[in-house]
C-alpha positions in Angstrom: 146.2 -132.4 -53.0 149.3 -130.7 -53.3 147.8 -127.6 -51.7 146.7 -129.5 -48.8 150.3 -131.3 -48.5 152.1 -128.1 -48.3 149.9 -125.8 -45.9 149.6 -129.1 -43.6 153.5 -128.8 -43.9 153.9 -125.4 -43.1 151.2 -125.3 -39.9 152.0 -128.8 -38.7 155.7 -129.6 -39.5 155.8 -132.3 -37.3 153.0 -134.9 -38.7 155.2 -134.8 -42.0 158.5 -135.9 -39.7 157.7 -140.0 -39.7 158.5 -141.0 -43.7 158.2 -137.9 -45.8 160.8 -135.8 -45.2 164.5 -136.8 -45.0 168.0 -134.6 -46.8 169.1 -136.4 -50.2 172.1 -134.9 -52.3 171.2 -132.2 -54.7 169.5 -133.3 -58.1 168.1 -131.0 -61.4 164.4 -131.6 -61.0 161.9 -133.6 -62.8 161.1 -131.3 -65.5 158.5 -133.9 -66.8 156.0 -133.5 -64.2 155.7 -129.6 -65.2 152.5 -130.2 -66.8 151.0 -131.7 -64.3 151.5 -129.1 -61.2 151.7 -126.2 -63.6 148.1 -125.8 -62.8 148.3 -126.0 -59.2 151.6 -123.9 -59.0 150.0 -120.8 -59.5 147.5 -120.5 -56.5 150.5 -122.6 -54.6 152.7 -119.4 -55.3 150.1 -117.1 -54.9 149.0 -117.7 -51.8 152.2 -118.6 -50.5 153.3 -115.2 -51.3 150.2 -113.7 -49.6 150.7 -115.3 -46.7 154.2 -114.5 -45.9 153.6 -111.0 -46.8 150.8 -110.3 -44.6 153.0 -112.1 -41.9 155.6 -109.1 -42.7 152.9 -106.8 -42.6 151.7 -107.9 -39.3 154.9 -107.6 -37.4 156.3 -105.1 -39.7 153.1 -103.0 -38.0 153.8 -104.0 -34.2 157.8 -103.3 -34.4 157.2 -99.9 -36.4 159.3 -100.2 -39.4 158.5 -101.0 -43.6 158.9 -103.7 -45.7 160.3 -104.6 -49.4 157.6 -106.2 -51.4 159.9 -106.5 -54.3 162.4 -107.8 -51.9 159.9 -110.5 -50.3 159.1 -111.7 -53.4 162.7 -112.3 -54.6 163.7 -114.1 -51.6 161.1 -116.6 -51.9 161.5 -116.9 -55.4 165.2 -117.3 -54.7 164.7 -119.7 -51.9 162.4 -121.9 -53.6 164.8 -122.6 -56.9 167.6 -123.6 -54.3 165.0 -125.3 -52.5 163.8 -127.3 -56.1 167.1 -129.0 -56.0 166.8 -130.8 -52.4 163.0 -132.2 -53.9 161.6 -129.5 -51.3 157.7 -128.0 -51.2 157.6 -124.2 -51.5 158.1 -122.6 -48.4 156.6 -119.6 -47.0 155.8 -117.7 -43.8 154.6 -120.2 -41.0 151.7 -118.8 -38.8 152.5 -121.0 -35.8 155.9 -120.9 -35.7 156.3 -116.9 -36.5 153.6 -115.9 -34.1 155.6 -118.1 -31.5 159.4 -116.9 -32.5 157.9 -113.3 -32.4 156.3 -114.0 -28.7 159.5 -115.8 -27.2 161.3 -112.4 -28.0 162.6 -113.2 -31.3 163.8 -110.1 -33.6 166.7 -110.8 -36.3 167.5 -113.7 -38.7 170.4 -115.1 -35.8 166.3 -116.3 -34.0 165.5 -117.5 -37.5 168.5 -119.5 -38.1 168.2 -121.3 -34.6 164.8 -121.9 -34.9 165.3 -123.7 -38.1 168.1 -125.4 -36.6 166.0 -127.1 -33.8 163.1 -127.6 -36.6 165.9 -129.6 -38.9 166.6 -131.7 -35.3 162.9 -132.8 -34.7 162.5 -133.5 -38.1 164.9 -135.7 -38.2 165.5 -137.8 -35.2 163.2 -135.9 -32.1 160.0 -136.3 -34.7 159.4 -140.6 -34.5 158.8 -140.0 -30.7 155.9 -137.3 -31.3 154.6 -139.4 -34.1 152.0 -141.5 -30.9 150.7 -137.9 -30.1 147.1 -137.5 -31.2 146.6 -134.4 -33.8 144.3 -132.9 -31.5 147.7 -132.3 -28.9 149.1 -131.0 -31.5 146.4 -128.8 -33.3 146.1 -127.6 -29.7 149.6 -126.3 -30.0 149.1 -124.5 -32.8 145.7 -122.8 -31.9 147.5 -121.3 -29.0 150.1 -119.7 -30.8 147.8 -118.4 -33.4 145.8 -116.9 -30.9 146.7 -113.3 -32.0 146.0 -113.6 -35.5 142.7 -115.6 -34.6 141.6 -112.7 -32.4 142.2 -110.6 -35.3 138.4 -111.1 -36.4 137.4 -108.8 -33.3 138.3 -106.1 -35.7 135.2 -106.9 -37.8 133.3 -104.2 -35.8 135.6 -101.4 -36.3 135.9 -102.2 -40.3 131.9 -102.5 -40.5 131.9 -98.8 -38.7 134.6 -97.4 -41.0 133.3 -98.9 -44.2 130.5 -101.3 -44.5 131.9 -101.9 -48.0 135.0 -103.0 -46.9 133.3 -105.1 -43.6 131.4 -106.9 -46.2 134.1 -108.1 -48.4 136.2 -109.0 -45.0 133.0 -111.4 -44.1 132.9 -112.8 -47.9 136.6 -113.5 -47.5 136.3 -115.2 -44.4 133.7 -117.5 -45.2 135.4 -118.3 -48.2 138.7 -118.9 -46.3 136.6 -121.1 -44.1 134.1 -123.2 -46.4 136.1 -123.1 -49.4 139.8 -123.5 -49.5 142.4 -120.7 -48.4 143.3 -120.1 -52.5 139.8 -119.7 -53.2 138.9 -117.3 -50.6 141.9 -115.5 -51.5 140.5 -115.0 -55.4 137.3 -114.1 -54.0 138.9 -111.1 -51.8 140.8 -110.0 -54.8 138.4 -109.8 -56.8 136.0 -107.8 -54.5 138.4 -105.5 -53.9 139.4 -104.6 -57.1 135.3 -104.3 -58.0 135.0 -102.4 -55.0 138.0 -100.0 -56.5 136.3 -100.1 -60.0 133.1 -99.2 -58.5 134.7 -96.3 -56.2 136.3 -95.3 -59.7 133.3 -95.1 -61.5 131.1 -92.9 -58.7 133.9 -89.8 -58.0 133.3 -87.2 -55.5 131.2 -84.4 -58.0 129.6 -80.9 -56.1 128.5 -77.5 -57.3 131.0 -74.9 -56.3 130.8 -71.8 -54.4 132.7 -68.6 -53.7 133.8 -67.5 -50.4 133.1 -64.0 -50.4 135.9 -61.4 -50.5 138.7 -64.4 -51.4 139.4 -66.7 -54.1 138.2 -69.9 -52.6 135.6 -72.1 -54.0 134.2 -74.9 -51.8 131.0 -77.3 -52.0 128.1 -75.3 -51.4 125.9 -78.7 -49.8 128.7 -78.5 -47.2 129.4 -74.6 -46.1 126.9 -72.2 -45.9 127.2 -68.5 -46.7 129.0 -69.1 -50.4 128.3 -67.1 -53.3 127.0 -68.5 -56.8 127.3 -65.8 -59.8 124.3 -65.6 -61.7 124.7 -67.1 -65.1 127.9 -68.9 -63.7 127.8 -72.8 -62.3 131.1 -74.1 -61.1 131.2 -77.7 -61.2 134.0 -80.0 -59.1 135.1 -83.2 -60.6 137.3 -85.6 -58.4 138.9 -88.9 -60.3 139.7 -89.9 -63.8 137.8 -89.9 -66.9 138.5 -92.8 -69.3 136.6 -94.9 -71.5 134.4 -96.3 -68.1 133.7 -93.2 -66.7 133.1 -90.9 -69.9 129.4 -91.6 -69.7 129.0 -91.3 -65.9 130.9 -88.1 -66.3 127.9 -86.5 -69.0 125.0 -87.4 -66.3 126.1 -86.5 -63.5 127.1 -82.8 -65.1 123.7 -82.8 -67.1 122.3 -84.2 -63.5 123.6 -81.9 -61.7 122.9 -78.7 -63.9 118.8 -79.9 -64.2 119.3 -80.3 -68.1 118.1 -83.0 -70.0 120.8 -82.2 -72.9 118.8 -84.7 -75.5 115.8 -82.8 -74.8 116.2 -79.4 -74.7 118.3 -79.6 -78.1 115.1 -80.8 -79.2 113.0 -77.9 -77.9 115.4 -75.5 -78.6 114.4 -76.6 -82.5 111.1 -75.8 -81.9 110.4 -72.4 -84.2 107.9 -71.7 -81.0 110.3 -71.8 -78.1 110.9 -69.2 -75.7 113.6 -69.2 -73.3 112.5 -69.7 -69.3 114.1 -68.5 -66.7 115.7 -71.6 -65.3 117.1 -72.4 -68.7 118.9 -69.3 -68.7 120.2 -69.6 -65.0 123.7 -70.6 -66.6 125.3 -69.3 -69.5 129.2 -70.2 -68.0 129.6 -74.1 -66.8 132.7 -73.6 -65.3 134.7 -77.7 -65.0 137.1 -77.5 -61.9 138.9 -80.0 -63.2 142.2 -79.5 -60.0 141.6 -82.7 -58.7 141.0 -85.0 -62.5 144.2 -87.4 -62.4 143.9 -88.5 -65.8 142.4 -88.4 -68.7 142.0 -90.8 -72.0 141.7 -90.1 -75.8 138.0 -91.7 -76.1 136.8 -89.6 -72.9 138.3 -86.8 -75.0 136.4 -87.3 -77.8 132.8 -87.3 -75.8 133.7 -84.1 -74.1 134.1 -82.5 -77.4 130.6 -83.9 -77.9 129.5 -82.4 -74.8 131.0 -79.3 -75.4 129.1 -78.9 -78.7 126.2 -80.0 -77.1 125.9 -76.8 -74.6 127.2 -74.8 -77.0 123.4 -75.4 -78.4 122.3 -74.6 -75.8 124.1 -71.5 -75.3 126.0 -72.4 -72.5 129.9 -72.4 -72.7 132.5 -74.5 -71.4 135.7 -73.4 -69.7 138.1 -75.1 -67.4 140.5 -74.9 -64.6 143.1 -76.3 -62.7 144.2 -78.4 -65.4 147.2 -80.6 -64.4 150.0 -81.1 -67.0 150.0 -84.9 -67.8 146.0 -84.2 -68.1 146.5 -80.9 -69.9 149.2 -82.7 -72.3 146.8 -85.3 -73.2 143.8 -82.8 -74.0 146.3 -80.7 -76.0 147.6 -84.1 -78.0 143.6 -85.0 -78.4 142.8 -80.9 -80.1 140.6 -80.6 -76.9 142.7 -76.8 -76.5 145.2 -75.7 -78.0 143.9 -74.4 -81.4 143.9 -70.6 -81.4 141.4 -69.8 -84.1 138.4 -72.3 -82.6 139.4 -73.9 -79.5 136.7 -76.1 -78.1 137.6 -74.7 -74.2 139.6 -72.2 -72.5 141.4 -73.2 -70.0 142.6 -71.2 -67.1 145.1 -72.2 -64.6 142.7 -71.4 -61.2 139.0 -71.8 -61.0 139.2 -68.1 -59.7 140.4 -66.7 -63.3 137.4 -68.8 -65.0 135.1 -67.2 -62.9 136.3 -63.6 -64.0 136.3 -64.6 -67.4 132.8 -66.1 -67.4 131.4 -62.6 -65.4 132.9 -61.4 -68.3 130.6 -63.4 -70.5 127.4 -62.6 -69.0 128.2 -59.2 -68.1 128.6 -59.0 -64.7 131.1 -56.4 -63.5 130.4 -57.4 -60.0 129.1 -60.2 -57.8 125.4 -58.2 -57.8 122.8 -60.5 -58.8 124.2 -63.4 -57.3 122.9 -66.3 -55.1 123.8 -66.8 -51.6 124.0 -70.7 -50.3 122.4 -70.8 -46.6 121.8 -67.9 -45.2 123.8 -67.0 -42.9 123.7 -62.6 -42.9 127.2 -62.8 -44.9 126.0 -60.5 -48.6 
């Protein structure tokens, strides 16, 4: 009820003019009723805070220039304590009356202070005499000012084209917005978004490297043709974080990517009658690009120490590259590198220098042997 009270407020000032509102002397509030709007303060302030923002955002975007969050947020926090002392509602950005200051040519807070002005004078005494005017006058009023941000929703189209992801969690807000209530929808687009970030997290761009010849640059061999692979060398590209959520995602998609079923071929490899093949000594170097991993945690630490005695089996070895500091910190803190005698990887500051040390490995003095990706005549 209290939800409805204040948005019906803030879009339609004037049916709140006839025995509501009025100026009284300032008085501490009624700290008893606390526990019964604490509840419903929380999607009041939230939403509230939403709305004004994405107001800001709005015009911030026609006129060109940025915007404080921070700053937002203490002005409404700031207006609504002076506000508790008058009995007020919380305030915040009015659709109608924004969209129509901001079409009338309105630009600095001099157009604000007027307008509120002129509000305080209908309010007051002009209000009784629109009081006979039926709501759908009125609601007709305010549909024509909002008739920028309702034609917002012809922008579907484009978001469907440039992410059906993000289309579908527009829609689901929408019709939550619509059917629901405006807090509720505004939960359910929140929390989309941050599954859809989670999600997005948890799937990182991954790709099988390949050499440019004659340079030092390594790029995804399903997108360019005419890359080298070394023999015995696989160069894997690793874009995103590895933490507790993604440790596990991380192993599969390597072992994935590689062809190796690392439970099983431990096995086989245990087998007094096993004989290497030729695909399972394709790789000897597994080369981790590791330029673009943000961050890493302690616990995906510890299963990549796992992992790395896992190839080691297998006789495959594990170097890195392109290491970033806070990354390379945290993998030194962890004993991932760093110990001299029996480091579990080496780490090299370019994927180029890996390379030359895993050649090194297998015993390749030059790039004969190796595999070209596409063929396009470059040897």
């Amino acid at each position: 009820e209290i939800n409805c009270w204040i948005f019906h407020f803030i879009n339609d000032p004037l049916a709140f003019a006839s025995g509501y509102l009025s100026f009284s002397a300032p008085t501490l509030p009624d700290f008893s009723l606390m526990p019964s709007i604490l509840i419903d303060s929380f999607p009041v302030a939230m939403v509230g805070y939403t709305v004004s923002v994405s107001m800001a955002l709005i015009f911030a975007k026609k006129e060109n220039y940025e915007i404080g969050f921070n700053q937002e947020l203490f002005a409404m926090g700031t207006g609504n304590v002076f506000a508790s002392f008058f009995s007020c509602f919380p305030f915040a950005a009015s659709l109608s009356r924004s969209s129509i200051q901001y079409s009338v040519g309105g630009r600095t807070q001099i157009a604000s202070v007027i307008s509120c002005g002129l509000l305080a004078i209908v309010l007051l005494w002009v209000g009784p005499f629109f009081e006979p005017l039926p709501r759908c006058v009125l609601a007709g009023i305010i549909v024509v000012s909002l008739k920028g941000l309702l034609m917002q929703v012809t922008q579907l189209k484009s978001f469907w084209r440039q992410s059906w992801i993000d289309g579908m969690v527009w829609i689901l807000t929408f019709l939550s917005v619509v059917l629901l209530a405006i807090d509720i929808g505004l939960l359910v687009g929140i929390v989309l978004s941050i599954c859809c970030i989670f999600f997005r997290a948890l799937k990182p761009y991954t790709c099988l490297l390949g050499n440019v010849p004659n340079t030092d640059i390594y790029l995804d061999v399903n997108r360019y043709d005419g890359l080298i692979q070394h023999a015995g060398i696989k160069i894997f590209h690793y874009c995103g974080a590895l933490n507790f959520a993604s440790r596990a995602a991380f192993k599969t998609t390597v072992c994935e990517t590689l062809g190796i079923n690392l439970t099983e071929e431990i096995k086989r490899r245990k087998d007094p009658d096993w004989k290497p093949s030729m695909e399972q000594s394709s790789c000897r170097v597994l080369v981790l690009d590791f330029t673009s991993l943000s961050s890493i945690d302690p616990s995906a630490v510890g299963t990549f120490k796992a992992m790395v005695r896992e190839f080691e089996e297998l006789d495959i070895q594990i170097v890195l590259a392109g290491c970033q500091p806070p990354v390379f910190e945290v993998m030194l803190k962890c004993g991932l590198v760093g110990d001299i005698e029996k480091p579990y990887c080496r780490v090299f500051t370019s994927v180029h220098d890996a390379v030359q040390f895993g050649k090194e490995c297998v015993g390749m003095g030059s790039i004969s042997g190796s595999v070209v990706s596409g063929a396009t005549g470059i040897v």
